[in-house]
N, C-alpha and C positions, 0 to 999 in steps of 0.2 A: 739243444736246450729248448728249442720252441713247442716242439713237438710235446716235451714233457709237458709246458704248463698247458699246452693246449687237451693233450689227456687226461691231465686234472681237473681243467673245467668242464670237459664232457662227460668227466663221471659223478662229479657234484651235480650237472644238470640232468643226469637222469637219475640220482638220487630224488633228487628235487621232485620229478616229476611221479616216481613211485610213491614218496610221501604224501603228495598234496591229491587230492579226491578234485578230478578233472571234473568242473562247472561244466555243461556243456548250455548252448543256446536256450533251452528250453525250461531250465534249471533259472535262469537268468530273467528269462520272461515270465514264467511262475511267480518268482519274487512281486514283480510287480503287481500283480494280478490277485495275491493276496489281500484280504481284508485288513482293515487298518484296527487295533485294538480299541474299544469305545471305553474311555474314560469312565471312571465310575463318581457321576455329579452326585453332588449332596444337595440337598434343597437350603438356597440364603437366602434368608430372610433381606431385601435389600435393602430397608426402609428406617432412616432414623426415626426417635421415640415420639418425634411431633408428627412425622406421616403417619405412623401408628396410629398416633392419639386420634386423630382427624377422622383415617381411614374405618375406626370403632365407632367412633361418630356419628359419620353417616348410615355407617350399614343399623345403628339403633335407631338414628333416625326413621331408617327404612321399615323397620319393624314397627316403632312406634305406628307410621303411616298404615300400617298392614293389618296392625291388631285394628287401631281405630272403623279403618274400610271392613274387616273384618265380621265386628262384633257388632257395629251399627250404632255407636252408643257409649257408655262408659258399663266398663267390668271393674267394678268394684269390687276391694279387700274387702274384705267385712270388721275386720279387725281397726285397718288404720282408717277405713272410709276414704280409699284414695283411688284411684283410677290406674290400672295399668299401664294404657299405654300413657298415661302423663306421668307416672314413674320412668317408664323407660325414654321418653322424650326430654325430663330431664336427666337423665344420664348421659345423652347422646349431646345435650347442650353443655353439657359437663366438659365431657371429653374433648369435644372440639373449642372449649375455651382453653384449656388445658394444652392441647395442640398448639394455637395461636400463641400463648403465653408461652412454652416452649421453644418453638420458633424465635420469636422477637427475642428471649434471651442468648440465643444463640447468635442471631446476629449481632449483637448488641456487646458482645463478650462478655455477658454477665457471668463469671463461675467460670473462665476460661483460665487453664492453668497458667505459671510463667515459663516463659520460654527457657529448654536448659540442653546446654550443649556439652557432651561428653562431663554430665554428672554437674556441672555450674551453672549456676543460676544467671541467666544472661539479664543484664540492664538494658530495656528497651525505653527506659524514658528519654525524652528528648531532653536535650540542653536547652536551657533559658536563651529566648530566642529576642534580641531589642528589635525596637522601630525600625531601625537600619540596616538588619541582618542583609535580604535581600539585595540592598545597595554594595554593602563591603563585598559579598559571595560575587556578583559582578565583576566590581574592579580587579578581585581578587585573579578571578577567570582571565578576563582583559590584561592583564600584568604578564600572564602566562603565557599569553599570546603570543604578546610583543617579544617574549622574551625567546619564544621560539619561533619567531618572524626573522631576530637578528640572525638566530647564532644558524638558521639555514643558509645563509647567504655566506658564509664563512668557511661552509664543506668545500 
């Protein structure tokens, strides 16, 4: 009887071994050796709408400065009789108030939605809070204490 299963498992095992495409060392260390595939990035934009706003800003700013150094002078419309770069110096003062304004709203949660969990509209208002809240949340705590003070000394 032994002999037989032992014949069966030596003929599965060189089954096995005709089957399978013997790795050798070299095969092994090729793999490593291998380039790794490079991701294909997309360009993000990383910048909320008030870095935006800001970062237009200044770069008008910048231009403002540059026609001004530029041209020596004012380049007047002829039509509205306004100056270039004071068009674009206020547009850049535009934007970066715009930016600012932006920002502070955001902090501020002005326009921030309400909180909702699994489609429900969550109540984050606080409950009406008296003079003495802090006092009873205390004792309240302090009670629990005690009460798990006693009942360890009971185990």
């Amino acid at each position: 009887m032994p002999n037989k299963y032992q014949r069966e498992i030596e003929e599965i095992l060189r089954n096995m071994e005709r089957t399978e495409p013997r790795q050798g060392l070299g095969n092994r260390i090729r793999a490593f050796n291998r380039p790794r595939p490079k991701p294909h990035r997309e360009f993000h934009w990383a910048l909320n709408a008030s870095e935006t706003c800001i970062l237009i800003g200044v770069a008008l700013a910048l231009v403002a400065a540059g026609i001004a150094y530029y041209v020596q002078g004012d380049l007047f419309i002829p039509v509205l009789r306004l100056s270039l770069n004071g068009i674009v110096a206020v547009a850049a003062f535009a934007f970066i108030l715009s930016g600012l304004i932006i920002a502070w709203r955001e902090r501020f949660g002005y326009g921030r939605r309400q909180p909702v969990w699994r489609g429900n509209v969550v109540d984050m208002t606080p409950r009406r809070r008296g003079p003495f809240h802090a006092l009873a949340t205390q004792y309240r705590i302090l009670r629990l204490k005690l009460r798990y003070w006693r009942s360890r000394g009971k185990e």
